[in-house]
C-alpha positions in Angstrom: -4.0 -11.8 -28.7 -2.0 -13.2 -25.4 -0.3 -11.5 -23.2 2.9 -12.9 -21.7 5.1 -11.6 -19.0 7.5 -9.6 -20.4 4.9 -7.6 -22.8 5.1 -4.0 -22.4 2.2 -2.8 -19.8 -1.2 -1.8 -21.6 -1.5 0.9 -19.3 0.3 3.7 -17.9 0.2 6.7 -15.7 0.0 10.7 -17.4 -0.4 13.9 -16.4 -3.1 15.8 -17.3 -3.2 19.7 -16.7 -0.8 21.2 -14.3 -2.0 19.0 -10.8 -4.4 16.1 -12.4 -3.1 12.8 -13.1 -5.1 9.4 -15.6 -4.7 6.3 -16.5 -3.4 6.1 -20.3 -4.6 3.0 -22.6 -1.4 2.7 -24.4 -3.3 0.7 -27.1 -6.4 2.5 -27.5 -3.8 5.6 -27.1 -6.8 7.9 -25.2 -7.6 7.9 -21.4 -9.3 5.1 -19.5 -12.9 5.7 -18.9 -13.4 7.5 -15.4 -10.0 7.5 -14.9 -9.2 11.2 -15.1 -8.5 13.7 -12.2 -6.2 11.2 -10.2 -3.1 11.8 -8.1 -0.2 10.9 -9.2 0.1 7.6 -7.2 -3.1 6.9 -7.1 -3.0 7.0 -11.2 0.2 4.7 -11.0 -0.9 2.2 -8.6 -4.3 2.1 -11.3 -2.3 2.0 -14.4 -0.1 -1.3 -12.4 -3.4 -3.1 -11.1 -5.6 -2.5 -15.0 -1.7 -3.6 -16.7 -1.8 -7.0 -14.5 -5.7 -7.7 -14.8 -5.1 -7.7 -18.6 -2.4 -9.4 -18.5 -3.8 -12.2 -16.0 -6.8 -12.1 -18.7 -5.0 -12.4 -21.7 -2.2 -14.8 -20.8 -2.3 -17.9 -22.9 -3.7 -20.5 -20.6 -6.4 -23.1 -20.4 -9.3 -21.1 -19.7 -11.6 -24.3 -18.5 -9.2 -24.9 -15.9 -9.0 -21.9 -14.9 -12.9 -21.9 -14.1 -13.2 -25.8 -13.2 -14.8 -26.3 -9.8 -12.6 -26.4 -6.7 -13.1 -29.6 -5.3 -13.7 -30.2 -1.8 
């Protein structure tokens, strides 16, 4: 399914225990794999980076171009 801009981000910064931070999979609704034990900035600055990979990933566009050669 795309993604467009103003779709809600896939992923998202929680606390875990009292000091530990992950990155949520608000789909998936579990943790992201290897994600756990995190600070809480460094799990928000993951959560933005994974939210605009998928997004970039699943944004309706024309994949060929996308991979065409650059020309010289």
């Amino acid at each position: 399914m795309p993604s467009l801009p103003n779709d809600p981000d896939r992923y998202n910064a929680r606390p875990i225990g009292v000091v530990d931070w992950c990155v949520w999979d608000t789909r998936r609704n579990e943790p992201v794999f290897g994600s756990d034990m995190l600070r809480e900035d460094e799990a928000g600055k993951a959560a933005r980076l994974l939210s605009q990979a998928y997004r970039r990933a699943m944004s309706p566009v024309d994949i060929a171009t996308a991979y065409a050669p650059a020309r010289p």
